[in-house]
C-alpha positions as CSV (number, residue, x, y, z in Angstrom):
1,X,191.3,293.0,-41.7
2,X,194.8,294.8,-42.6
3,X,197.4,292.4,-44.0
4,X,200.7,292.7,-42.5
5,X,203.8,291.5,-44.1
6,X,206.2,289.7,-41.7
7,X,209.2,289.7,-43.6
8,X,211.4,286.3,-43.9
9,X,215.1,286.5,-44.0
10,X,216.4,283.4,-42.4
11,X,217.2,285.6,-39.1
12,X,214.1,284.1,-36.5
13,X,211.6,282.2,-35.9
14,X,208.3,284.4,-37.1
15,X,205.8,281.7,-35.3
16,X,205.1,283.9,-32.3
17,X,205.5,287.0,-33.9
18,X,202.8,286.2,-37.0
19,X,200.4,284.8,-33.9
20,X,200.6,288.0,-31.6
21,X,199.7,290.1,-34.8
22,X,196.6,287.8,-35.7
23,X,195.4,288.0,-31.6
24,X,195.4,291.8,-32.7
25,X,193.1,291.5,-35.5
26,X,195.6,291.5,-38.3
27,X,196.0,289.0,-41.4
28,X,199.8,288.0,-41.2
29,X,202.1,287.0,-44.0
30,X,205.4,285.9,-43.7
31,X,207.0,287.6,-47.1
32,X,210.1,286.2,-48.9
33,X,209.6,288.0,-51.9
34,X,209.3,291.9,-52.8
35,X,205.7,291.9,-54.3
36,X,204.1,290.7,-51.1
37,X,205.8,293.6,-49.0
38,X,205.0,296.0,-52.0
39,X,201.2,294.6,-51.7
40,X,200.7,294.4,-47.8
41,X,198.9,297.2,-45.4
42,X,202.1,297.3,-43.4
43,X,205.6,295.6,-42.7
44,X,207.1,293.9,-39.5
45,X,210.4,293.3,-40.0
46,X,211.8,290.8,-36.7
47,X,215.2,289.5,-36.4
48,X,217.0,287.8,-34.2
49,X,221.1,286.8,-34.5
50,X,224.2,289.1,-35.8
51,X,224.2,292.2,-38.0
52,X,226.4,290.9,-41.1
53,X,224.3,288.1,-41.6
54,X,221.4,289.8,-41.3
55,X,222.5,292.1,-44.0
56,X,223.6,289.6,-46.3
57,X,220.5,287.7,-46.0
58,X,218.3,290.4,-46.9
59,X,220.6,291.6,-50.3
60,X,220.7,287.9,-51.3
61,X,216.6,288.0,-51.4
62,X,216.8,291.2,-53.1
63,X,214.9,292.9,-49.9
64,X,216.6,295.9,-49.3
65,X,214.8,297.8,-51.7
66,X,211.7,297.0,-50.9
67,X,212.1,297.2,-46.9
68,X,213.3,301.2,-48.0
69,X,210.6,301.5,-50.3
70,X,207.9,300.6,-47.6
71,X,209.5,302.9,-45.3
72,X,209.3,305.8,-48.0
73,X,205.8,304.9,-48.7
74,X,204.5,306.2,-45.5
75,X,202.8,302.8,-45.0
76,X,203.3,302.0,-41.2
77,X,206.5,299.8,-40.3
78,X,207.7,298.6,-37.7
79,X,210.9,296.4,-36.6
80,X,212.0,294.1,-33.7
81,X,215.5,293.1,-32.2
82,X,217.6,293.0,-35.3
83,X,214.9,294.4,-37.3
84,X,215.7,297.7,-35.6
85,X,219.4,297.9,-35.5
86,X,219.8,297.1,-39.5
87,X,217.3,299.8,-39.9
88,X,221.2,302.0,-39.1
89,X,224.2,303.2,-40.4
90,X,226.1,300.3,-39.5
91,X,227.6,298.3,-36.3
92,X,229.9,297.7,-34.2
93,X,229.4,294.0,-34.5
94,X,230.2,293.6,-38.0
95,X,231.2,295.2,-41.3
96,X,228.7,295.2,-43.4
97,X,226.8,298.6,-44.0
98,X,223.4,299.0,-42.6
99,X,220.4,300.0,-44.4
100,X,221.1,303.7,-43.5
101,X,217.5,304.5,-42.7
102,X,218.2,305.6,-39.4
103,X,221.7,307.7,-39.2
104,X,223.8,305.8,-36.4
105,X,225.5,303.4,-35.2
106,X,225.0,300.2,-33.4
107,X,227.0,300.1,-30.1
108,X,228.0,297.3,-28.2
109,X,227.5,297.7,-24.2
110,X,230.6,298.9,-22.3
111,X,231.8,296.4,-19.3
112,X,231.5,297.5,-16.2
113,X,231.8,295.9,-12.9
114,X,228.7,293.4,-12.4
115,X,227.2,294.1,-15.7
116,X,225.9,291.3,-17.8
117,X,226.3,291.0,-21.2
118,X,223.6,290.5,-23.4
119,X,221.0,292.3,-21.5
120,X,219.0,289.4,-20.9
121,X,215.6,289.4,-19.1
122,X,212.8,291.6,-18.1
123,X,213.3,296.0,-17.7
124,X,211.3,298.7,-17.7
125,X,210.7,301.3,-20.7
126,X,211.4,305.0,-20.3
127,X,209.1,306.7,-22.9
128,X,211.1,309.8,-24.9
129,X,208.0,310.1,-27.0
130,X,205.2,308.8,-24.6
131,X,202.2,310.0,-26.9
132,X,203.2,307.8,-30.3
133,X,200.3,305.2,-31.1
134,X,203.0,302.6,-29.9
135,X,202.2,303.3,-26.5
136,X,198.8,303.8,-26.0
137,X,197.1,301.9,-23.4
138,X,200.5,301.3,-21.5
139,X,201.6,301.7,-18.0
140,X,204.1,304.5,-17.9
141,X,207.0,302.4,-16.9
142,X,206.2,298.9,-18.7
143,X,208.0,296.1,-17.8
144,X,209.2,294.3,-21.4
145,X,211.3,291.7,-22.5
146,X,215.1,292.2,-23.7
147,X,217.9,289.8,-25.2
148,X,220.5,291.9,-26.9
149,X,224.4,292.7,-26.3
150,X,224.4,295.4,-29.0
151,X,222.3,299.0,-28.7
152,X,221.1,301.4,-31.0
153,X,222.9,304.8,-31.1
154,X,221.1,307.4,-33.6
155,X,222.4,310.7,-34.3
156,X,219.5,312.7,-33.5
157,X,218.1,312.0,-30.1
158,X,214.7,313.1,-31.5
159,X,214.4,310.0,-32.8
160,X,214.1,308.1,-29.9
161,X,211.1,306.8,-28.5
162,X,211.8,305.3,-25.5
163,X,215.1,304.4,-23.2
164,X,216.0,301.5,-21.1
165,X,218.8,301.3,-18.4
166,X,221.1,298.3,-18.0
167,X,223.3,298.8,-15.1
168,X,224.6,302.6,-14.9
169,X,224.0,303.0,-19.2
170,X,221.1,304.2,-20.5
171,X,220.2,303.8,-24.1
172,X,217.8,303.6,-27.0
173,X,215.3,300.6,-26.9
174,X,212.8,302.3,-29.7
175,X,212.9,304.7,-32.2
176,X,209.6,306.5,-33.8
177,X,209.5,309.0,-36.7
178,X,206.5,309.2,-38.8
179,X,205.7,305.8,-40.1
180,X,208.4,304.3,-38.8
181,X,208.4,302.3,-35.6
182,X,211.5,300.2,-34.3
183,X,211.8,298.3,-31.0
184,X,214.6,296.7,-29.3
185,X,212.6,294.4,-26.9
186,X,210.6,291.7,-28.2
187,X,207.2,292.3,-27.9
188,X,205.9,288.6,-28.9
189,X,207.7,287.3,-25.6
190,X,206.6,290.9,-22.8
191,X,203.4,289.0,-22.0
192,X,200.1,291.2,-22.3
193,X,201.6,294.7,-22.3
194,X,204.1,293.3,-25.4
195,X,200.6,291.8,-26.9
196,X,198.9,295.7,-26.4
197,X,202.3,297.2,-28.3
198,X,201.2,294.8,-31.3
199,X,197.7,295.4,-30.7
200,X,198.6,299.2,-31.1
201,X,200.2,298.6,-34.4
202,X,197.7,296.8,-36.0
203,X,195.0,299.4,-34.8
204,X,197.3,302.3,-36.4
205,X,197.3,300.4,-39.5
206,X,193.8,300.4,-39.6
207,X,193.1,303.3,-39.3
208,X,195.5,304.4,-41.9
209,X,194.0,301.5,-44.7
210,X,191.7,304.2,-46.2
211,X,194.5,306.8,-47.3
212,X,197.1,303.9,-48.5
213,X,196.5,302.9,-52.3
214,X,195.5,299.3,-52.4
């Protein structure tokens, strides 16, 4: 059974996030601390709130290093909400530098007439990359779960592994490149098809327990 660090920032409440990942198979840990990222089979990194803080909050637990290190190690990782857009350059929200993984920016959404800000509610995923383990067993347009005012923007639209559309913008809602997953939606709260997209994760990282070092 892989273990599965959920990493603990202050930024969330891991409850649902930890249960949807041991539904899937997987042995959860919610990790304050570097050596239990360092140890785990893979990393989820959730968030939920503002981009400063979130930054701040992960430097004061002496995270970033490790979150980057996990990323370099080719274990697979994966973020949510917040756990996405600090994987960037930095955002238009707030000050602080991002982690830089990702080269971009976080945007906020342009008003328009009728246009709701956050993007709140239920939408449907355009895949960009359709065939990346995240997906598998998915309806091509699934229906997933969004609360955000702020969008991901990266440089290279290679990056992207899926779009959503919220009134006449369309923008990133997930990122893929090699190990590393990012989604703006929540899966823990887009019903079964959000439970598959964790279900997914945990089956990549068990297939990919035999070639990490233990």
């Amino acid at each position: 059974m892989p273990v599965i660090a959920v990493v603990d920032y202050d930024m969330g409440n891991l409850h649902s996030v930890c249960k949807g990942l041991e539904n899937a198979g997987a042995t959860a840990q919610i990790a304050e601390d570097a050596d239990t990222i360092a140890r785990a089979d893979a990393v989820l990194l959730p968030g939920v709130g503002a981009f400063d803080p979130a930054i701040q909050h992960l430097r004061s637990r002496d995270l970033v290093g490790v979150v980057k290190e996990a990323i370099a190690s080719g274990k697979p990782f994966l973020g949510v909400c917040l756990g996405l857009q600090i994987l960037f350059d930095g955002s238009e929200e707030g000050k602080e530098p991002g982690l830089g993984i990702i080269p971009g920016t976080v945007r906020r959404f342009r008003s328009e007439p009728g246009l709701t800000v956050p993007h709140m509610g239920w939408n449907q995923l355009d895949f960009t990359q359709p065939e990346i383990p995240l997906w598998q067993n998915l309806p091509a347009h699934p229906w997933v779960y969004f609360v955000h005012s702020y969008y991901v923007d990266p440089i290279d639209p290679e990056v992207r592994a899926a779009t959503v559309t919220h009134g006449s913008q369309t923008v990133t809602a997930a990122i893929a490149r090699d190990n590393l997953m990012a989604v703006q939606f929540h899966p823990e709260k887009s019903s079964d098809l959000g439970l598959q997209i964790l279900s997914n994760f945990v089956t990549l990282v068990e297939r990919q327990q035999p070639a990490l070092s233990r």
